[in-house]
VEXKOL-342463 format. One line per 10 residues: number of its first residue (from 1); their letters; for each residue x, y, z of C-alpha. Coordinates in steps of 0.02 Angstrom, whole numbers, always signed. Example, Ala and Ser with C-alpha at 12.3 -4.5 7.8 and 13.67 -1.06 7.14 Angstrom:
2
1	AS	+615,-225,+390 | +684,-53,+357
// end
This chain:
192
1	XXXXXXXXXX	+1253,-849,-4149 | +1207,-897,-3970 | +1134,-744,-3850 | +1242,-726,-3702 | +1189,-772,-3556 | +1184,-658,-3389 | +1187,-736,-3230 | +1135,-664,-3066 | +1233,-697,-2908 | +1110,-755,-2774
11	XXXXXXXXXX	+1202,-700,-2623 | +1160,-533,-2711 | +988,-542,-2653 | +938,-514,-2485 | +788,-520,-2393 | +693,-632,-2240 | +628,-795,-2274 | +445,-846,-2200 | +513,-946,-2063 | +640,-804,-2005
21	XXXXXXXXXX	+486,-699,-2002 | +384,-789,-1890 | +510,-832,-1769 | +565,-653,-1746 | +374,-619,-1730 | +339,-768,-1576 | +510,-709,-1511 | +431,-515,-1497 | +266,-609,-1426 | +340,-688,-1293
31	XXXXXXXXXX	+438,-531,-1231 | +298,-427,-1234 | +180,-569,-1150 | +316,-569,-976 | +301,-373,-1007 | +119,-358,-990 | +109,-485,-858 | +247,-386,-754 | +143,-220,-772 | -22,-293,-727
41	XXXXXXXXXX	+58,-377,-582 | +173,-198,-536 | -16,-110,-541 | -105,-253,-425 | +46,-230,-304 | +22,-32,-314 | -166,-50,-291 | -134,-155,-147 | -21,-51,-64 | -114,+115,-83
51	XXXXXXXXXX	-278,+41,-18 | -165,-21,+105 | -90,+143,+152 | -266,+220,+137 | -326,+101,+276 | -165,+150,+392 | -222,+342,+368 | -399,+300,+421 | -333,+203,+582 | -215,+339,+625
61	XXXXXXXXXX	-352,+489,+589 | -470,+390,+705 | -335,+373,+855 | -294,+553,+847 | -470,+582,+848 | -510,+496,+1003 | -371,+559,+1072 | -429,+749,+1044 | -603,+709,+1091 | -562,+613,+1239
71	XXXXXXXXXX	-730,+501,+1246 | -764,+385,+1406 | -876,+268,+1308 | -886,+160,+1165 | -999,+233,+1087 | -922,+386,+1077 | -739,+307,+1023 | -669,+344,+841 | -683,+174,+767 | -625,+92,+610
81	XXXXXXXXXX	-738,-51,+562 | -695,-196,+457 | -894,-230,+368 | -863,-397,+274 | -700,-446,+134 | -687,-295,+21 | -757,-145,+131 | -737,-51,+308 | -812,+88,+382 | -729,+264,+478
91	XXXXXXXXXX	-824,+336,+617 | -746,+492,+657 | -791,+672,+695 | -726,+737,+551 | -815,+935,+543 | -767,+940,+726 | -924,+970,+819 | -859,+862,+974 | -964,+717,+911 | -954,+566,+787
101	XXXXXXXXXX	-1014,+596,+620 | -1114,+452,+529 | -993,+315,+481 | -898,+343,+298 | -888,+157,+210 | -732,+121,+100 | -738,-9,-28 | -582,-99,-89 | -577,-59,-286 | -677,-163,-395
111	XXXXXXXXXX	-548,-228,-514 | -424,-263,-383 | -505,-418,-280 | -415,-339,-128 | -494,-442,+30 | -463,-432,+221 | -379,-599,+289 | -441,-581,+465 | -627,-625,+527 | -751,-501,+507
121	XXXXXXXXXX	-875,-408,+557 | -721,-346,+669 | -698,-168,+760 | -556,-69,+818 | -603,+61,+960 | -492,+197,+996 | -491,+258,+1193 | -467,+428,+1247 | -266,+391,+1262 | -291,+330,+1077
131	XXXXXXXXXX	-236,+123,+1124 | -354,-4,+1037 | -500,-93,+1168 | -637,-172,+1157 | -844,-116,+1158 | -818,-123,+1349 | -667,-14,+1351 | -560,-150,+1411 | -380,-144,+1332 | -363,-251,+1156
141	XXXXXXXXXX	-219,-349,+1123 | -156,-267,+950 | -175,-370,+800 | -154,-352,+622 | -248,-307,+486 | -189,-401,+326 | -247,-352,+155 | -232,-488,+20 | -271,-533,-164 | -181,-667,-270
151	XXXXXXXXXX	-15,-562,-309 | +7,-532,-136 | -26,-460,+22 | -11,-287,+142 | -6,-312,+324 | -56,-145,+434 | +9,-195,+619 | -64,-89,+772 | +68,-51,+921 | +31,-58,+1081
161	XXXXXXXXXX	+1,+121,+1098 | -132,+115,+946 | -25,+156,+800 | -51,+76,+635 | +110,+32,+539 | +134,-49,+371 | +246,-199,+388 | +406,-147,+279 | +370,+36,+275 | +309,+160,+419
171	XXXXXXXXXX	+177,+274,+375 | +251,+420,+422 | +403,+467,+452 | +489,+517,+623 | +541,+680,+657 | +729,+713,+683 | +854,+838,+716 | +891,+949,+573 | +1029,+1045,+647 | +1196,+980,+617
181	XXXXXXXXXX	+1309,+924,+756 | +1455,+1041,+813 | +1628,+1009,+722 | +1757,+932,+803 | +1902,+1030,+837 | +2084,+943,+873 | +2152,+930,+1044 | +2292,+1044,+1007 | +2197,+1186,+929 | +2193,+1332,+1039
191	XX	+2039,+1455,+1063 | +2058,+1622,+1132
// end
């Protein structure tokens, strides 16, 4: 007498092959590569742009500054000064004692390779009307300071009047009217 045989069904069995494995595996490798690459690039960009805003701040804080103080020379002027690619310095009266305090140096942060695009040693005088000038006190065309590193760069533009503004975005914004216009009634309503 012959055993019986069983037989399995192999469409029964189920499972992943090698080869399925490792291409779902270099498939979840490559997504998460462009993943990583867009967050370190997103936290260069935001790096950047704070240090950028930062900056702005320091310009604005020195105009208004001046312009409280009101100082007739140079060396009395609230001045930001751009030291060499990855620092300036703030020379401001900042306990308010009517005179310039010793000047504060900012470095750019370490990891970030933020550099200034514009020639230095370079620095912006505020007069007592807060407009940029020169060491002389002669009026200074306004210029730009442009902050850069190799995902980008943050340009800080001075007005006429002195006023730093980020190129894209204004540092602060203007004051309006909060109070809502008067409704407007129909020509043929009638008001005692």
């Amino acid at each position: 007498m012959n055993p019986s045989l069983t037989f399995y069904n192999d469409s029964a069995q189920r499972g992943f092959s090698v080869l399925e494995l490792l291409i779902v595996v270099a498939m979840v490798a490559v997504v998460t590569g462009f993943a990583l690459m867009q967050v370190v690039e997103a936290r260069q960009d935001l790096t950047r742009e704070n240090a950028a805003q930062q900056l702005a701040a320091y310009l604005e804080r020195a105009r208004l500054d001046s312009v409280r103080r009101h100082p007739s020379t140079a060396a009395e002027m609230a001045q930001v000064s751009i030291l060499d690619a990855s620092s300036y310095s703030v020379t401001i009266d900042a306990d308010g004692d009517g005179t310039l305090d010793a000047p504060r140096v900012i470095n750019m942060p370490a990891d970030s390779n933020l550099q200034f695009n514009i020639p230095y040693p370079r620095t912006i005088y505020f007069n007592w009307r807060g407009r940029t000038v020169d060491d002389a006190g002669n009026p200074a065309d306004p210029d730009f300071v442009s902050l850069t590193h190799s995902y980008g760069y943050s340009q800080i533009d001075l007005t006429p009047a002195g006023q730093p503004s980020l190129v894209g975005a204004p540092v602060s914004s203007p004051v309006v009217n909060s109070i809502a216009p008067a409704p407007a009634l129909r020509s043929t309503t009638q008001v005692p």
